[in-house]
VOKOLGU-358808 format. One record per residue (C-alpha): residue number from 1; residue in one letter; x, y, z. Coordinates in nm, 4 decimals, padded with zeros to 6 digits. Layout:
BEGIN
- NUM; A; X; Y; Z
...
***
This chain:
BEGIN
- 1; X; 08.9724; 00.2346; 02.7116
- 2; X; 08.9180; 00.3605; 02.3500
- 3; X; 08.7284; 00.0314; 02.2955
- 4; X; 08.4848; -00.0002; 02.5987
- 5; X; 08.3857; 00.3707; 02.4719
- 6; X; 08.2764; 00.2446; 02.1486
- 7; X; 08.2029; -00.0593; 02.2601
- 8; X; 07.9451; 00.0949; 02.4862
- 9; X; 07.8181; 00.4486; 02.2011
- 10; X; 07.7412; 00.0980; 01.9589
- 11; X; 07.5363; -00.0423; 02.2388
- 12; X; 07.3440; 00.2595; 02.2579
- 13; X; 07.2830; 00.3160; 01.9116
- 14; X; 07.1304; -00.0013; 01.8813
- 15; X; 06.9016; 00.0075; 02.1639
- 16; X; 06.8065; 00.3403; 02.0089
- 17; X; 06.7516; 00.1796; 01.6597
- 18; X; 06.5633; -00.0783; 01.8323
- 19; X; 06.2829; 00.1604; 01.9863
- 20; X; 06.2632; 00.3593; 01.6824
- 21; X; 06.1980; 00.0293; 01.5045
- 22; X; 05.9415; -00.1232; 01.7279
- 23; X; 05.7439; 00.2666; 01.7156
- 24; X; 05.7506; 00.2846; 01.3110
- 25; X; 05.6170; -00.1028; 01.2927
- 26; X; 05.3309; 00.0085; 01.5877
- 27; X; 05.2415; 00.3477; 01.3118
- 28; X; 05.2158; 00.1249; 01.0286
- 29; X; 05.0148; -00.1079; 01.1965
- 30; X; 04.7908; 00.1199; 01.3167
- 31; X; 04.7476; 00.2989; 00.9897
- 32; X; 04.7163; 00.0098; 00.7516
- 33; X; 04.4063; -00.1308; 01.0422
- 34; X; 04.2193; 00.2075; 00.9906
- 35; X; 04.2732; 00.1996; 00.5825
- 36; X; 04.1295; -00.1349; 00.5901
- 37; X; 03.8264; -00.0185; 00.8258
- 38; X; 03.8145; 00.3084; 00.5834
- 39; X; 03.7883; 00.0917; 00.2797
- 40; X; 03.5240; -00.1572; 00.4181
- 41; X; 03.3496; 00.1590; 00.5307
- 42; X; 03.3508; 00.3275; 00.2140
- 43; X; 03.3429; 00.0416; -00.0470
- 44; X; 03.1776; -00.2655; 00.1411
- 45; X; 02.9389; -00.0962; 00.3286
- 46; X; 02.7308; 00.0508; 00.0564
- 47; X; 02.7310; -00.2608; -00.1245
- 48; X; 02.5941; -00.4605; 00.1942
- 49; X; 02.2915; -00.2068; 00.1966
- 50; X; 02.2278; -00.2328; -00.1519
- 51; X; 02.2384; -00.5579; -00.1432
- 52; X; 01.9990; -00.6027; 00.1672
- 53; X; 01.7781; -00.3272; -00.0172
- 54; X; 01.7227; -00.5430; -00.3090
- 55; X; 01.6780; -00.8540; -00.1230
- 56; X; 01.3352; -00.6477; 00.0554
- 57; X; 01.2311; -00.5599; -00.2798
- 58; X; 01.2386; -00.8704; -00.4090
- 59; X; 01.0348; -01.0202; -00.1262
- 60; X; 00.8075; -00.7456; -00.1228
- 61; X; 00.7958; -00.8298; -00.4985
- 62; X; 00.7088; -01.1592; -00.4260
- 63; X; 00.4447; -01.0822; -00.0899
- 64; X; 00.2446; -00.8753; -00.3772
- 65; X; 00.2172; -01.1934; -00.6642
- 66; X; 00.1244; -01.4212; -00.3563
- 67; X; -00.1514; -01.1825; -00.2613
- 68; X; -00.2273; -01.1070; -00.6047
- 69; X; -00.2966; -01.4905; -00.6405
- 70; X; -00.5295; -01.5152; -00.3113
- 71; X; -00.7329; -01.2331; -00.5438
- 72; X; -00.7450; -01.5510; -00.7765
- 73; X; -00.8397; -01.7452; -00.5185
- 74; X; -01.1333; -01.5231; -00.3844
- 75; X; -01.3093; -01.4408; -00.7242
- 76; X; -01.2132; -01.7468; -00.9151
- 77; X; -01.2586; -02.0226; -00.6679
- 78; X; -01.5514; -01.8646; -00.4531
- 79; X; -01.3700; -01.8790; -00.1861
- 80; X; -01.5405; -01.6108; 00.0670
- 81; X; -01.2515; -01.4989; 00.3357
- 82; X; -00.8869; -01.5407; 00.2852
- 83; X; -00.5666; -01.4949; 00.5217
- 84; X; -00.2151; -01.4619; 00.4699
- 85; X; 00.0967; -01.3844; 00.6157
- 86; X; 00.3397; -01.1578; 00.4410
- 87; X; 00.6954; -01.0107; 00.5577
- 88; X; 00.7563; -00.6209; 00.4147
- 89; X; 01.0930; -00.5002; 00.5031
- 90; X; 01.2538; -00.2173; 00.3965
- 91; X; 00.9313; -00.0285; 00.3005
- 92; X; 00.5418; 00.0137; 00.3871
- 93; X; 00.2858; -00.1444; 00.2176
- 94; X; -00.0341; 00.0549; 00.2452
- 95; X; -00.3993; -00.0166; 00.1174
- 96; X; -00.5503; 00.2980; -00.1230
- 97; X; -00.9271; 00.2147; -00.1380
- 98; X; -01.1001; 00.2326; -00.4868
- 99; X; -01.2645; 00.5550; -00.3810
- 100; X; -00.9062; 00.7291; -00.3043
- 101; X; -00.7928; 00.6068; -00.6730
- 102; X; -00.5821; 00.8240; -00.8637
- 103; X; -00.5830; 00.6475; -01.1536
- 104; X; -00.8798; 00.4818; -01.3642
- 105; X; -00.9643; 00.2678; -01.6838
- 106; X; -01.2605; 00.4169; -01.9251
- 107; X; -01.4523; 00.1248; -02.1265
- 108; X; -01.6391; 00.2364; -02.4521
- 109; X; -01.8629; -00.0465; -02.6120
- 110; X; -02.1738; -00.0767; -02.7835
- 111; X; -02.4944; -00.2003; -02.6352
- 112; X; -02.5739; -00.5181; -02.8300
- 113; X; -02.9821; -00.4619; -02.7212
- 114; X; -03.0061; -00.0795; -02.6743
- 115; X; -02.7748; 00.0822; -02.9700
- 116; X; -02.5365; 00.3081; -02.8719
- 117; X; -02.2234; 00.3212; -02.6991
- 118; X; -02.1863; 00.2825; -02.3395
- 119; X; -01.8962; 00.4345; -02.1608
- 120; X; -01.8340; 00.3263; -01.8087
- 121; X; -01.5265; 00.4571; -01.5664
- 122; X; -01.3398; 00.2141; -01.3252
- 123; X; -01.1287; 00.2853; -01.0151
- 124; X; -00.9365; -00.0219; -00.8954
- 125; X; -00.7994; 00.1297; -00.5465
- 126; X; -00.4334; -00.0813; -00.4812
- 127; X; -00.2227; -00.2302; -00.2342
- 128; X; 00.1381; 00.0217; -00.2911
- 129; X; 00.4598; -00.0627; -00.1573
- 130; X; 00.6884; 00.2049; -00.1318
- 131; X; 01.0648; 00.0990; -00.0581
- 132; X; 01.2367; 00.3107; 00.2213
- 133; X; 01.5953; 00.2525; 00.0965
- 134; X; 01.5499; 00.2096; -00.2924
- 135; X; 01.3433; 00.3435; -00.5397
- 136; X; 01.1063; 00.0380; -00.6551
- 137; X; 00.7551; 00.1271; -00.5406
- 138; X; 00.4837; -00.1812; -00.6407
- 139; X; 00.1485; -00.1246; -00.7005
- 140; X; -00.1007; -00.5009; -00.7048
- 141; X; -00.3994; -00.3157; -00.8839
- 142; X; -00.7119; -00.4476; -01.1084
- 143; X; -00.5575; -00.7953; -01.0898
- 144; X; -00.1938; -00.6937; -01.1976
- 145; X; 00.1589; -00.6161; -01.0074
- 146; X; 00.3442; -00.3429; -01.1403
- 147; X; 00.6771; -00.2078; -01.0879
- 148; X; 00.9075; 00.1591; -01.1542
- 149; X; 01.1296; 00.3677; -00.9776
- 150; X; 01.1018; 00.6595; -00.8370
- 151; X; 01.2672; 00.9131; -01.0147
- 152; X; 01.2501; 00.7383; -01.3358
- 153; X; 00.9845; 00.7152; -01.6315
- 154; X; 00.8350; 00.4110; -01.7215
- 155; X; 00.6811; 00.1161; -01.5672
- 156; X; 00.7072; -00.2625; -01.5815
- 157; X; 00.4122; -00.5428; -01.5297
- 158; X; 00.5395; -00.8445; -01.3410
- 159; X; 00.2350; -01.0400; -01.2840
- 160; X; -00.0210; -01.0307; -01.5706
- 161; X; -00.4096; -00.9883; -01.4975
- 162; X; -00.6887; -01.2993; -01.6436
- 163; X; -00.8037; -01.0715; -01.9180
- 164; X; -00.8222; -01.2639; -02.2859
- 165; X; -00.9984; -01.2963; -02.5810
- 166; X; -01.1076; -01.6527; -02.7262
- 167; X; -01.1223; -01.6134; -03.1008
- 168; X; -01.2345; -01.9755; -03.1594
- 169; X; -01.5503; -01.9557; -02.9899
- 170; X; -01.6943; -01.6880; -03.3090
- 171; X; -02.0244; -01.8309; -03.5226
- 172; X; -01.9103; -01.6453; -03.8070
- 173; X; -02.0992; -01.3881; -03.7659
- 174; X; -01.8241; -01.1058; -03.7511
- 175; X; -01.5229; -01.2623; -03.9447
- 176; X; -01.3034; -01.4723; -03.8932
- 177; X; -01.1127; -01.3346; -03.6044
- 178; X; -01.4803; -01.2478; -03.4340
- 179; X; -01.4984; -01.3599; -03.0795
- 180; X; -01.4910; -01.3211; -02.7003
- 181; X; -01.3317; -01.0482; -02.4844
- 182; X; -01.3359; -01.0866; -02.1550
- 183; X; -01.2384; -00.8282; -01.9073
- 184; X; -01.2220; -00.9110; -01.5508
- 185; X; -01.2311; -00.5997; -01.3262
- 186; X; -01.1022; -00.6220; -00.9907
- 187; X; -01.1840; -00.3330; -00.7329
- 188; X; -00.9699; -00.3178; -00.3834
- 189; X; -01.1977; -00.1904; -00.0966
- 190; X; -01.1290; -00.1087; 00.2637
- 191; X; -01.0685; 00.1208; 00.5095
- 192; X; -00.8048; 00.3968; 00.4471
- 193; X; -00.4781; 00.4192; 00.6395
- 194; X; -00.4379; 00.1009; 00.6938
- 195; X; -00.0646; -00.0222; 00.6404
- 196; X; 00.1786; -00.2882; 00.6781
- 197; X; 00.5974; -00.2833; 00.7990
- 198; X; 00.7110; -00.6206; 00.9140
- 199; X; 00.5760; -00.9232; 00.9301
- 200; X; 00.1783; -00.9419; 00.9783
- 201; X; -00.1345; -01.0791; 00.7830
- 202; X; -00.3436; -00.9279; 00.5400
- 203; X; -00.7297; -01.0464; 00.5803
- 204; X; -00.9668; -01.0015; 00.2925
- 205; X; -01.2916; -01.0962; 00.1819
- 206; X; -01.5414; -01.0964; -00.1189
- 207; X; -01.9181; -01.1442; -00.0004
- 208; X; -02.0956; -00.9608; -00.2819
- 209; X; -02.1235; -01.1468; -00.6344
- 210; X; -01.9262; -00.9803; -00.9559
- 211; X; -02.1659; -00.7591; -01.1416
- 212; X; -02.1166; -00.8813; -01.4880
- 213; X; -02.1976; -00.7271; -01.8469
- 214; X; -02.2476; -00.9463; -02.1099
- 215; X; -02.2871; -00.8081; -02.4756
- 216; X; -02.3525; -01.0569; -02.7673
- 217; X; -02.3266; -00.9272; -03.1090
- 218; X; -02.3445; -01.2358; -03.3049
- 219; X; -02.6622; -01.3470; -03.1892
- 220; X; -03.0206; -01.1465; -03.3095
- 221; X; -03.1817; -00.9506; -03.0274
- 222; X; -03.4618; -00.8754; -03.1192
- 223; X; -03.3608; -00.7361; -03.4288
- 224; X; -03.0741; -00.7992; -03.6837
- 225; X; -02.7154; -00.8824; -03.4952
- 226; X; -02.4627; -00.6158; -03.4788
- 227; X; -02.2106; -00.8231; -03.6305
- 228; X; -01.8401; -00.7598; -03.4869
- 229; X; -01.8026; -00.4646; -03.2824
- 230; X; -01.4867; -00.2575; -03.1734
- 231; X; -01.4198; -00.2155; -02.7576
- 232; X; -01.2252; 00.0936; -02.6636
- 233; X; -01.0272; 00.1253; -02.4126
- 234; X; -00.8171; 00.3921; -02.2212
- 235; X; -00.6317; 00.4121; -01.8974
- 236; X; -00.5974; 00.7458; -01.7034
- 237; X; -00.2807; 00.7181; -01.4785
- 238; X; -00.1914; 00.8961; -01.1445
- 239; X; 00.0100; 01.1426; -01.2198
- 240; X; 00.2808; 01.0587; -00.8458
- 241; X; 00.2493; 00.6576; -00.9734
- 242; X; 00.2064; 00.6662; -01.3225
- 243; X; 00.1938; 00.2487; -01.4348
- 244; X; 00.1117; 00.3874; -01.8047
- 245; X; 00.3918; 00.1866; -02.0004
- 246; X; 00.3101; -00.1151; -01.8127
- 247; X; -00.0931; -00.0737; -01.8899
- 248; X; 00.0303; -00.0345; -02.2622
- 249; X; 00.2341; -00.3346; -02.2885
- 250; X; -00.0160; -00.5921; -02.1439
- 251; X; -00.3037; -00.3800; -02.3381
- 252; X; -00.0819; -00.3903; -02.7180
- 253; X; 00.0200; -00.7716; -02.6547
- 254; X; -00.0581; -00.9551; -02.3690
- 255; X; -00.3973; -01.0633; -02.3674
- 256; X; -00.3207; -01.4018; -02.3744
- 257; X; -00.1862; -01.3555; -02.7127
- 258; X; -00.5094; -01.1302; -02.8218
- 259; X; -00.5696; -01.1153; -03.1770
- 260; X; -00.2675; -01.2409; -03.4280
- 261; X; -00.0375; -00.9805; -03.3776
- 262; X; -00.1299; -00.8485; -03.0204
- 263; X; -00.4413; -00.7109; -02.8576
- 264; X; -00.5727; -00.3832; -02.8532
- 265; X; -00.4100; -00.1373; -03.0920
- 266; X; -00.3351; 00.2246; -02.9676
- 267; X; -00.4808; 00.5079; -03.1114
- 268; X; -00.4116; 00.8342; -02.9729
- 269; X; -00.4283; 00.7703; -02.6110
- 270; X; -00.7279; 00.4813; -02.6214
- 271; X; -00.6782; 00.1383; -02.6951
- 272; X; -00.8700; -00.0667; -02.9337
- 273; X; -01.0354; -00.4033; -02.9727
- 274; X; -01.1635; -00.5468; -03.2991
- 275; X; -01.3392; -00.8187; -03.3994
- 276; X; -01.5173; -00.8391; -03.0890
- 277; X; -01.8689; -01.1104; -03.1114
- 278; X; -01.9026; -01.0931; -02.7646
- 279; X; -01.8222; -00.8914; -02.4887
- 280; X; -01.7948; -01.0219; -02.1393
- 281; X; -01.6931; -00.7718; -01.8266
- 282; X; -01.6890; -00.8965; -01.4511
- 283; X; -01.6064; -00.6661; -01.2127
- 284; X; -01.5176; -00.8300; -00.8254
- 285; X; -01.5257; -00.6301; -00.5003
- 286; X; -01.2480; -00.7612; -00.2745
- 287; X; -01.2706; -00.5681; 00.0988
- 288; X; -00.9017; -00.5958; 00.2523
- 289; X; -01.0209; -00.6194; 00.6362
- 290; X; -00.7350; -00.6014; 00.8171
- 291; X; -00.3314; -00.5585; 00.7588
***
């Protein structure tokens, strides 16, 4: 009798072991599920948007060199309407017209016929992207695309402008170094508002000839040549989208190799050009008609 009793308290115990068993393995389960969901949450997630944030940069990045080469196309190759299609995720990319400019470029030269200097003020307008998620913003103005970040100082140019100077094609007349600068100007035009999220075309056109100024100090105009002259220049930035440090990097060495040594040298807050036998400054008008 003694041993049915135990016989049947051991049976018991172990069905009670059993349940207890099967409820622990069910807790851990469920716990180590939610960690895992936790961690992707916390860890994973972030990384995915980052990741999908930089991605719409980057192709935003790339939207603005592909437009900035149909400006090519339209003052370059005379071509007189242009259309393309461009994605823009993760942002806005909005037209400021030349008029609505924040920022400007100042030219001081001498007048090769007149005497004296002539100072003339520029506003570009640009095409801005803004990103909604990051901090890149991208501005395609006066022929360039520049990058910074919001929050940050400094600025970066990823697609140069056609400015250069040709020091081979001097008489003599100024030096050695004595040459031609040539400064291409391009002004963005349209109507203000319009903007661009998605997918979608931007339309432009250029139906007006560049204006051009054309300064030779080599050759006698009527009186003795000036010999080689010095072209200041200076850039006036917007204070909310200041492209400053980009400006002074392409100004100091980047036209296409400039002088030996660089381009313009800074002094103070202008930049300057020596050397210069002849001056050549185009300025295009490109009307964005639709985006």
């Amino acid at each position: 009798m003694n041993g049915i009793k135990t016989k049947m308290r051991t049976g018991l115990k172990t069905a009670d072991e059993n349940a207890v068993s099967e409820a622990i393995g069910y807790i851990l389960i469920f716990t180590i599920t939610v960690i895992g969901i936790a961690m992707i949450t916390v860890f994973a997630y972030p990384l995915l948007i980052q990741s999908q944030t930089h991605a719409d940069e980057i192709s935003a990045e790339q939207a603005l060199i592909t437009l900035q080469n149909d400006f090519r196309a339209l003052t370059y190759g005379n071509v007189p309407y242009r259309e393309t299609a461009v994605r823009i995720a993760g942002g806005n990319l909005r037209l400021i017209p030349a008029a609505k400019s924040a920022d400007k470029f100042v030219i001081r030269y001498p007048s090769a016929s007149g005497g004296g200097i002539v100072t003339r003020e520029f506003k570009s307008g640009e095409l801005r992207y803004v990103s909604s998620a990051g901090t890149a913003v991208y501005s395609l103005e006066n022929g360039a695309v520049l990058k910074r970040e919001r929050g940050a100082a400094g600025s970066v140019m990823v697609a140069e402008p056609r400015w250069y100077f040709d020091a081979a094609d001097g008489d003599g007349g100024g030096g050695e170094s004595a040459g031609t600068l040539v400064i291409i100007l391009t002004k963005i035009d349209g109507d203000e508002g319009q903007s661009l999220s998605g997918i979608g075309d931007v339309r432009m056109s250029m139906l007006t000839a560049p204006e051009t100024v054309d300064e030779d100090y080599l050759t006698p105009q009527g009186m003795a040549p000036l010999g080689a002259q010095t072209v200041s220049l200076e850039y006036v930035p917007d204070r909310d989208n200041d492209l400053s440090t980009g400006w002074e990097n392409y100004f100091t060495a980047g036209i296409a190799g400039g002088v030996s040594g660089g381009g313009f040298k800074k002094s103070g807050y202008k930049y300057e050009f020596a050397d210069v036998g002849c001056l050549v400054v185009k300025t295009y008008t490109i009307t964005v008609e639709d985006m």
